[in-house]
N, C-alpha and C positions, 0 to 999 in steps of 0.2 A: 710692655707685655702684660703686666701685673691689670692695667687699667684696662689693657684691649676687651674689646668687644670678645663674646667666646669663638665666632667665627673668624675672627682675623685673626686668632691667635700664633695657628699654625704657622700658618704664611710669615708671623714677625718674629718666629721662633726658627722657623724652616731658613729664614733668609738673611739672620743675624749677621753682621758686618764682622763681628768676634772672627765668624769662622776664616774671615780672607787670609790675617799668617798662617794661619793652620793648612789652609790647602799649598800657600804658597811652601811651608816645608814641606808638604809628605811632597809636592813635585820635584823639590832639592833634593829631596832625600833620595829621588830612582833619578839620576842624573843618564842612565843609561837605557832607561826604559821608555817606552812612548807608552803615554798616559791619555787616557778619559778621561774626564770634569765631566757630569753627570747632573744635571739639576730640570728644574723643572719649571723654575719662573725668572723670565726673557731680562727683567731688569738686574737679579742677579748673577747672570752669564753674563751680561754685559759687565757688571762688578770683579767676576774674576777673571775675565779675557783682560783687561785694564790692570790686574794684581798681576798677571803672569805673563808682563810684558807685550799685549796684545797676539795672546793666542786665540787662533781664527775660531769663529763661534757656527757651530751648524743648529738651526733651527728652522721651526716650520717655513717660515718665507725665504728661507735659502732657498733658489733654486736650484733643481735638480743639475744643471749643466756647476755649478759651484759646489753643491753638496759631492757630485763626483768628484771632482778636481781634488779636493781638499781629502776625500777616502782614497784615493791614490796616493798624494803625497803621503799620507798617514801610512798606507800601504808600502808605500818603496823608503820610509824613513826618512821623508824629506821635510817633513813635520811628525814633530815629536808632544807637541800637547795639543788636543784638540778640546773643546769647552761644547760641549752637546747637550742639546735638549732633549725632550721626551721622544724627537724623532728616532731616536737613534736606538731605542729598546727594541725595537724589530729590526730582521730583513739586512741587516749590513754584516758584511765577512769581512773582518779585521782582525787579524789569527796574531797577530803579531803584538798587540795589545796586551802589556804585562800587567797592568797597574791600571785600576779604577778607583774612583773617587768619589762618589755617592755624594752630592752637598742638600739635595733635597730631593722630593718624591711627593709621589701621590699618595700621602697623609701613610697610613699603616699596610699599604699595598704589597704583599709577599709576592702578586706573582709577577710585581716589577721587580723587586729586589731579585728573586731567583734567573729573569732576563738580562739584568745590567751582571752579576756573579757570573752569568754564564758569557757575557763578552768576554771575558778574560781570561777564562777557566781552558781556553784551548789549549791545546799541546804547541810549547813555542819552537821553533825552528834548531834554536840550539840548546834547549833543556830548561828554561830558564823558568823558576817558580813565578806564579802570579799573585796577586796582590792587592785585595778589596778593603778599603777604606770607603765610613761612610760616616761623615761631618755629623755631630750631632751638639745643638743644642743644651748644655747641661739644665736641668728643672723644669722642661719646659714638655708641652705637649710632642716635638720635635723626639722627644727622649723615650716617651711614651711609644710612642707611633714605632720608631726604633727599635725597640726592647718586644713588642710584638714582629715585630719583622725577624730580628734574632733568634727568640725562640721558635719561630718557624725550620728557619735554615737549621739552626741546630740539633731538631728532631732530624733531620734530611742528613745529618754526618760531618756539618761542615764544623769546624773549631772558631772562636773567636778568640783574640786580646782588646782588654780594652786600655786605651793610652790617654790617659787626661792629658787635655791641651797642653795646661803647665808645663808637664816633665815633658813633651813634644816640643814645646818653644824654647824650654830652659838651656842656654848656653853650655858647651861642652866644657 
């Protein structure tokens, strides 16, 4: 990262390997939730579809007759993690949806952040709170980009916690 290029920084900071136990706990951790995986670049969805035991990946060359299939099962609970790309910031009703996971984005973008917040943020069927995680990089442009995103949401009302990895991976 240190030697990258300034333009590839992002991307080698956005797409850190670091982050893969970290999304594979927060998905352990809602064992009863169906979750979004959230990311932005095709090589690392492939990365955490692989971490998370080949959860089905939607992106732009999914076809529409597959992209359905897979928002149904997610719909009826017959799939509980789905690994999504940028496709899925618009246009899709998945009310059922507790838990998101943010692992990259389009660099300091709020009003992807307030799109991917607002999948979640519905009213669940049986009360159940929602719950936005978003992967970040520690020292790195990643954190940067981040921390304006955050301060966005949090003028909007929303509260954050921040959880360093460590104590997230640190054994009980």
């Amino acid at each position: 990262y240190a030697t990258a290029e300034p333009e590839d920084r992002y991307k080698l900071a956005a797409t850190a390997r670091t982050k893969l136990p970290v999304i594979r706990t927060i998905v352990e951790n809602h064992p009863d939730d169906q979750v979004l995986v959230i990311g932005a670049y095709l090589d690392q969805l492939d990365d955490v579809s692989a971490e998370l035991d080949g959860a089905p990946i939607i992106q732009g060359s999914t076809t529409n007759k597959e992209r359905e299939r897979l928002f149904d099962e997610f719909r009826r609970g017959e799939t509980r993690v789905l690994v999504v790309s940028k496709v899925a910031n618009f246009s899709i009703d998945l009310p059922e949806a507790a838990v998101a996971v943010q692992i990259s984005g389009t660099f300091g973008s709020r009003q992807e952040e307030a799109q991917r917040l607002g999948r979640v943020l519905r009213p669940k069927h049986d009360g159940r709170q929602a719950h936005f995680y978003t992967v970040v990089a520690r020292d790195t442009l990643d954190a940067e980009y981040a921390a304006h995103r955050q301060r966005f949401l949090a003028e909007q009302g929303y509260a954050y916690t921040i959880v360093d990895a460590d104590d997230l991976l640190r054994p009980l």
